[in-house]
C-alpha positions in Angstrom: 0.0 0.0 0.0 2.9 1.9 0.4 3.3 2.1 -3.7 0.1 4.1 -4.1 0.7 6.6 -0.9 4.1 7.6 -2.7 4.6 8.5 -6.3 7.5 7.1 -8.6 8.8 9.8 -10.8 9.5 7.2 -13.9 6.1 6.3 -13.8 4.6 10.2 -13.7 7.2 11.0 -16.2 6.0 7.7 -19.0 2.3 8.2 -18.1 2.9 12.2 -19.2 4.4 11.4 -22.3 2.1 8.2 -23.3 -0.8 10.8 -22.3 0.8 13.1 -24.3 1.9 11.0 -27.2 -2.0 9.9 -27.6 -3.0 13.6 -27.4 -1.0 13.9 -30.4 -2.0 10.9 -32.1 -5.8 11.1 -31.3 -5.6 14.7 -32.5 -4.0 13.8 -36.0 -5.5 10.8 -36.7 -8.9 11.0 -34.7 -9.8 14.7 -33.4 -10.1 16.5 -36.9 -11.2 13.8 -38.9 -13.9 13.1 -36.1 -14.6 17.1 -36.1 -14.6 17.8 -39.3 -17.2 14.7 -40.0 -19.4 16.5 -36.9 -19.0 19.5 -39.4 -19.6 18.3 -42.3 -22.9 16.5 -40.5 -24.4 19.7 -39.1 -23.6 21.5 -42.5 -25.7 19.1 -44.4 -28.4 18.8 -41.6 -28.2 23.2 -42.1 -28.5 22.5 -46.0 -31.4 19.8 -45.6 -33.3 22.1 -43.0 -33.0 25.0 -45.8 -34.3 22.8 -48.3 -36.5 22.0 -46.6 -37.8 25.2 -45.2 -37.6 26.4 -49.3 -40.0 23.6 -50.4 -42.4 24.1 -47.2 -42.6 28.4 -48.9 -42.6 26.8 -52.4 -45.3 24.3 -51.4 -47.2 26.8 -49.6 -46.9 29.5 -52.6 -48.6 26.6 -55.0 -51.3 25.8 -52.5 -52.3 29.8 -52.5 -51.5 29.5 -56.0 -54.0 26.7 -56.8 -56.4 28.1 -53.9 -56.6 31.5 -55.9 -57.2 29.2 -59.6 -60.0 27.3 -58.0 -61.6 30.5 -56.9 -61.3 32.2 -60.3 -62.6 28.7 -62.3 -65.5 28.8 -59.3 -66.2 32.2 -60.8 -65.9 31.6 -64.1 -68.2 28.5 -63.7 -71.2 30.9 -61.9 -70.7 32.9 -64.4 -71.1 30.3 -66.8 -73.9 29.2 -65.5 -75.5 32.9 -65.4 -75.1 32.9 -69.4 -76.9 30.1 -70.0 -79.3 30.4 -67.5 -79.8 34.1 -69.6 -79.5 32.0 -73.0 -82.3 29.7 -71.7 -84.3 32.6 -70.6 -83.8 33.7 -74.2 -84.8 31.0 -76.2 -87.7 30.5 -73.7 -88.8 33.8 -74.6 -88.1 33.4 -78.4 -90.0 30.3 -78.2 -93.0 31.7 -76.7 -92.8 34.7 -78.9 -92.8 32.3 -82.2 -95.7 30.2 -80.7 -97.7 33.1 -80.0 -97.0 34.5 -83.4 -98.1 30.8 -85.0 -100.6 30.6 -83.3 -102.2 34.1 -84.6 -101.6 33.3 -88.1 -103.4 30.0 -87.3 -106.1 31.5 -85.9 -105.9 34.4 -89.0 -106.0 31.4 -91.6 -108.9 29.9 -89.9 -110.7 32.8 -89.7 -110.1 33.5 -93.6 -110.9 29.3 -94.2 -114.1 30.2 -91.7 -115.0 33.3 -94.2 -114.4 31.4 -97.3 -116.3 28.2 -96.1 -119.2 30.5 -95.3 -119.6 32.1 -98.7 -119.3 28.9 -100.1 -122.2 28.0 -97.8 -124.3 31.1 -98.8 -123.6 30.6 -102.6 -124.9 26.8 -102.1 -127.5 27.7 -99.6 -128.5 30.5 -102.1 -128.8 28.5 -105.0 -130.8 26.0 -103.2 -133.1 28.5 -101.9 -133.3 30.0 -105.8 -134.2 26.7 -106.9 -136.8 26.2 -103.9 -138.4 29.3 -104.4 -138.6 29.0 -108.4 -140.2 25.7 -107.6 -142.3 27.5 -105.2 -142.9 30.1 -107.9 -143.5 27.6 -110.3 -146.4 25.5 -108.3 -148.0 28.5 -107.6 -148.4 29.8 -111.1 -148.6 26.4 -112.6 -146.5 27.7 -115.4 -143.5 26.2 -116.4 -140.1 28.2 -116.0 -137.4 28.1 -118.2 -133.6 27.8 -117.3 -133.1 31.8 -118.0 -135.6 33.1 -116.8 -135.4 30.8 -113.4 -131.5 31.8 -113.8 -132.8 35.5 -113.8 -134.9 34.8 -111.2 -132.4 33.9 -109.0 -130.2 36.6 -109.3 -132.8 39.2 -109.5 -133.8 37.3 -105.9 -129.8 37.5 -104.6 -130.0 41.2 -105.6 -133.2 42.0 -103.5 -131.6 40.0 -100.6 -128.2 42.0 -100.3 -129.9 45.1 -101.3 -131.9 44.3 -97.7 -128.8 43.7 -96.2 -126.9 47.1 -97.0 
């Protein structure tokens, strides 16, 4: 126990200079490859943390990009929607407006088919009543009529009748 309570000198001196000597060594061969790996590391881990930090602002620039083309195509598509819905409200209106118009000149040609129908009528109904009435005539007098002068008849008849009339 002695041995520890008192120091050798040879053994300070060759623990200095093996202490030393590994310093030396450690620094060379071990310190500043060791540190300059530690500094290469954190340099990368700086360059990742950049890139990263770039691509989250990139990212988030598209996003608002995007968020800003999907609002303008939203209102694009209302207003869209707004022109047809005034292009149906159009053609609605130019559909009614062509009915409406159809319709009239149906009703006008019926009306003029009506009129013409009902002077057909007359003429017939006239004729039949000329006839009628010459046979009428001719019962009456006993006398035989002729075609002219039952013609005459007729129209001398037609001529009383609208004569009336006016």
């Amino acid at each position: 126990m002695e041995y520890l309570l008192s120091p050798d000198t040879g053994l300070i001196v060759w623990t200095l200079a093996t202490f030393l000597a590994l310093v030396v060594l450690l620094s060379k061969f071990a310190w500043r490859p060791l540190l300059s790996a530690i500094e290469e590391r954190e340099q990368r881990l700086r360059r990742d943390r950049e890139a990263a930090e770039g691509a989250r602002s990139a990212a988030e620039g598209l996003k608002s990009e995007y968020e800003r083309q999907i609002s303008a195509m939203d209102k694009k598509t209302q207003e869209i929607l707004a022109d047809a819905r005034k292009q149906g409200s159009e053609i609605q209106a130019s559909i009614l407006r062509q009915a409406e118009k159809d319709s009239k000149e149906l009703m006008e040609k019926t009306k003029q088919q009506m009129v013409l129908e009902k002077e057909r009528l007359m003429k017939d109904v006239r004729s039949q009543v000329g006839t009628l009435s010459a046979l009428a005539a001719e019962r009456l007098l006993k006398t035989n009529v002729d075609a002219k002068s039952h013609e005459r008849m007729v129209e001398e008849f037609f001529k009383d009748l609208e004569q009336a009339k006016g």
